[in-house]
C-alpha positions in Angstrom: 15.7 -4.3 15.7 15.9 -7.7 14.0 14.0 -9.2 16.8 11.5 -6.4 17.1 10.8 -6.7 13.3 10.3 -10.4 13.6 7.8 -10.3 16.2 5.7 -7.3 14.3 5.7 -9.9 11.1 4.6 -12.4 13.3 2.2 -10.6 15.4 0.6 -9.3 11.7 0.1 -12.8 10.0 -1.8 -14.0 12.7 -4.3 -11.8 12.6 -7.2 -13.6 10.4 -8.4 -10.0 9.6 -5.4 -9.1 8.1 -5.4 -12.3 5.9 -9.2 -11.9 4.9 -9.3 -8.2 4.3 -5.8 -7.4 3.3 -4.9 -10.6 1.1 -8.2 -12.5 0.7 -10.8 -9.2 -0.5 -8.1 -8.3 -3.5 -8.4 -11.6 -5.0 -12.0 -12.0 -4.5 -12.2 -8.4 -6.4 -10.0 -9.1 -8.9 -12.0 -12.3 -10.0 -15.4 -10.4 -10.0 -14.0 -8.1 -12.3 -12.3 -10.0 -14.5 -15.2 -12.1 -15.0 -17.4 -8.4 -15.6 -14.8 -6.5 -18.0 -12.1 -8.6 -18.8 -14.1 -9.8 -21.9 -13.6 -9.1 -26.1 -11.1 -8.5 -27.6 -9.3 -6.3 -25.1 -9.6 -8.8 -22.7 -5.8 -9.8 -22.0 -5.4 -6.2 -21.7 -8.2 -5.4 -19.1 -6.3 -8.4 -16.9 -3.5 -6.5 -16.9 -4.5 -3.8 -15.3 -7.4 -5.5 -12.8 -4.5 -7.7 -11.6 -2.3 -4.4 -10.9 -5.1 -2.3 -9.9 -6.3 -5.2 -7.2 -2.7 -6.5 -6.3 -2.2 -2.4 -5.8 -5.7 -2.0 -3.9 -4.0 -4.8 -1.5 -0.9 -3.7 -0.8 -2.0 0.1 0.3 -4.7 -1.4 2.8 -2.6 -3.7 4.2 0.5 -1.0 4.3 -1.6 2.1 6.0 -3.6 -0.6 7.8 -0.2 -1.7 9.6 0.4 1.6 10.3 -2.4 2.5 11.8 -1.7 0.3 14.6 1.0 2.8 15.6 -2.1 4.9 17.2 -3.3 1.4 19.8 0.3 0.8 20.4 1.0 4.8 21.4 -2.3 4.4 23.7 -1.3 1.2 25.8 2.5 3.1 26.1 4.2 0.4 23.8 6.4 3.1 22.1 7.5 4.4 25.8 8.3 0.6 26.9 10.6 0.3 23.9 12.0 3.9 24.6 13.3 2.6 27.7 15.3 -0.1 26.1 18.8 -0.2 24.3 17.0 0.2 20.8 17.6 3.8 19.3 14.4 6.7 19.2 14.6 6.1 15.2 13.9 2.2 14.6 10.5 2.1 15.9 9.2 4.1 12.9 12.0 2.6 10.8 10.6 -1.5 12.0 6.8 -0.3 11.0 7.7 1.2 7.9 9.8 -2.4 6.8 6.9 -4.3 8.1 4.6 -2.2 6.2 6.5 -3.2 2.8 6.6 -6.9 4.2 2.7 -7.2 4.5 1.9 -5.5 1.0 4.3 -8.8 -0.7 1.7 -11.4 0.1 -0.9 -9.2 -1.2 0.8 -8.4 -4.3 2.0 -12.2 -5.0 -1.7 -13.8 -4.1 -3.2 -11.5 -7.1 -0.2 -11.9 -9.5 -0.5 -16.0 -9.3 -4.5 -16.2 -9.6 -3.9 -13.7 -12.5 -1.6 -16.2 -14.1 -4.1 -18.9 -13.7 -6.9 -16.5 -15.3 -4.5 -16.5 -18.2 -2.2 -13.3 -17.9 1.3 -14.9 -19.3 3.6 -12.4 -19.1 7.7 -13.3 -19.7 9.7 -13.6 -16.4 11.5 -10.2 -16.8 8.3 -8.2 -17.0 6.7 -10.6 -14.0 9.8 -9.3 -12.1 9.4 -5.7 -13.3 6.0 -5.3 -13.0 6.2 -6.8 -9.2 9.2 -4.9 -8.6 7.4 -1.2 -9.4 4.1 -2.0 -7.7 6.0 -2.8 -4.3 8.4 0.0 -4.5 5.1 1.8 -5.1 4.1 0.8 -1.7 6.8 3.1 0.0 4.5 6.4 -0.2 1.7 4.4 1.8 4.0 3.2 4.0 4.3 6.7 5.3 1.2 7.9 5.3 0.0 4.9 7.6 2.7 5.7 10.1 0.9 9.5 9.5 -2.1 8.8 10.2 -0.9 6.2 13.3 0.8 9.3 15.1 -2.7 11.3 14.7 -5.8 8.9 15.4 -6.5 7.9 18.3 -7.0 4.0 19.3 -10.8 4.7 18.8 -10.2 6.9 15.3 -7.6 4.6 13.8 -9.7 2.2 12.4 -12.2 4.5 10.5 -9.0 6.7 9.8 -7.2 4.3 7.9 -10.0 2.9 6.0 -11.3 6.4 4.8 -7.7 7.2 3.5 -7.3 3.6 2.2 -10.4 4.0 0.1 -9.7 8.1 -1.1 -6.6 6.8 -2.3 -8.1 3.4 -4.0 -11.6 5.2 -5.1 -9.4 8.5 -5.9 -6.6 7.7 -7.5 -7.8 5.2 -10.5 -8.1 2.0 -8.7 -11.3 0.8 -8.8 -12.9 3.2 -11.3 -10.3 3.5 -14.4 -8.7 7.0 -14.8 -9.3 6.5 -18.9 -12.7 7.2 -17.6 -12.3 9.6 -15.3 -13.4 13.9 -16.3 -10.8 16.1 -16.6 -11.1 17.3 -13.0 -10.9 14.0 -11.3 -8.4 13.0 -13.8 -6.2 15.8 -12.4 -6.7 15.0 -8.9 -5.8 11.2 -9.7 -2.4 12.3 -11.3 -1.4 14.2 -8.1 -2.0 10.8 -5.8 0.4 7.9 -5.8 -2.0 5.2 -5.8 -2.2 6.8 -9.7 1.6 6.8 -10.5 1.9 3.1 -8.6 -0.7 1.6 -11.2 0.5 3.3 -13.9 4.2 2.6 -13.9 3.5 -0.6 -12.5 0.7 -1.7 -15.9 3.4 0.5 -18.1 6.0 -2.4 -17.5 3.6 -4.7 -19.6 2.5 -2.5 -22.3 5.8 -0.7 -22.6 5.8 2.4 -21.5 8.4 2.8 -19.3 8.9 4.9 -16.4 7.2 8.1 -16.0 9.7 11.0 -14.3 6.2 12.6 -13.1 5.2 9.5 -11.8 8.6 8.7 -10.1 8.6 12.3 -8.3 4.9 12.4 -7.3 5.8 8.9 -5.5 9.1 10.1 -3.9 6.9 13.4 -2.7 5.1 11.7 -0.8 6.9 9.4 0.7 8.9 12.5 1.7 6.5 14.8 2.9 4.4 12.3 5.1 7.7 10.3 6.8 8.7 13.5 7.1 5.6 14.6 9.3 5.4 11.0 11.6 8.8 11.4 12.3 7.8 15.3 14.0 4.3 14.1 15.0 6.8 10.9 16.7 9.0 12.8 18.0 6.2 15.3 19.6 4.7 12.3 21.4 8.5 11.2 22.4 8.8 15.0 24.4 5.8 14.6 26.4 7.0 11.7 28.1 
């Protein structure tokens, strides 16, 4: 497994696409916006959350994007070359999902750093929290790319992971702020964990702890879609 995971890591940072669209475009984002909003009196505050919303915005495309490669490798008959080896049925889902987290950190770091240089001075212990929730909050999306890897198709995968990527980013209160948001699409935020992964992420800074709701909406979905690529896996696994 250790040598499976290390050639996936490897295999992923030497992609140029991953490191312009999946690390370069959140930075890029996140100083177009500062430079639009993160004025007045409120500024300090609006870099706050443009640095967690962007680092956030990173780390779910490049976590679902990983895991859409599940649907090319399932097409070329990777997964039934490494079913054929000593490695047990469950660490293929188990190395994706690990490399998934793994790809979101460079993403996440990138945005934290330039958001230090734009002036966001934050005490180690709340750097360290405030990282610490936004990666955990990658788990969830994690998932759901290895979902949607088991159900596209190589030719689907691509479009499929970007729609979901931007539902959840355009959706949840990533690039349009859910203080803004009606009351409709405010309630269709809070039941998406791009929502909770902002908010308990920003609420490390401004001091408002850990929200319960937030915690279980995450842990729901994590749940429910590793829950359903491991059957939709396992499906493809019997035909073979």
């Amino acid at each position: 497994m250790g040598v499976l995971l290390l050639s996936e890591v490897r295999r992923i940072f030497r992609s140029p696409r991953f490191l312009i669209f999946t690390i370069g475009f959140p930075v890029v984002y996140f100083l177009i916006f500062a430079g639009l909003y993160a004025t007045g009196p409120d500024a300090a505050a609006a870099l706050v959350v443009l640095m967690v919303n962007m680092a956030a915005f990173g780390a779910i495309s490049a976590s679902i994007s990983t895991g859409g490669r599940v649907a090319t490798e399932r097409a070329v008959g990777w997964n039934r070359q490494l079913r054929m080896t000593p490695l047990p049925g469950w660490s293929y889902l188990v190395v994706k999902a690990v490399v998934a987290m793994l790809v979101a950190l460079p993403a996440l770091a990138l945005v934290f750093v330039v958001a230090a240089v734009k002036g966001v001075d934050l005490s180690a212990l709340t750097w360290l929290e405030v990282f610490a929730a936004a990666w955990l909050g990658v788990l969830p999306f994690a998932a759901v790319g290895l979902l949607v890897g088991t159900l596209a198709t190589p030719d689907s995968a691509q479009a499929m992971t970007t729609v979901t990527m931007l539902l959840f980013s355009l959706l949840g209160g990533i690039f349009i702020p859910a203080q803004i948001l009606p009351p409709l699409m405010l309630t269709i935020a809070q039941v998406l964990p791009s929502y909770w992964m902002s908010d308990i992420a920003s609420q490390q800074v401004f001091g408002g702890g850990v929200s319960p709701v937030g915690v279980a909406v995450l842990a729901a979905w994590f749940l429910v879609a590793g829950a359903l690529a491991v059957w939709r896996y396992r499906r493809d696994s019997l035909r073979v």
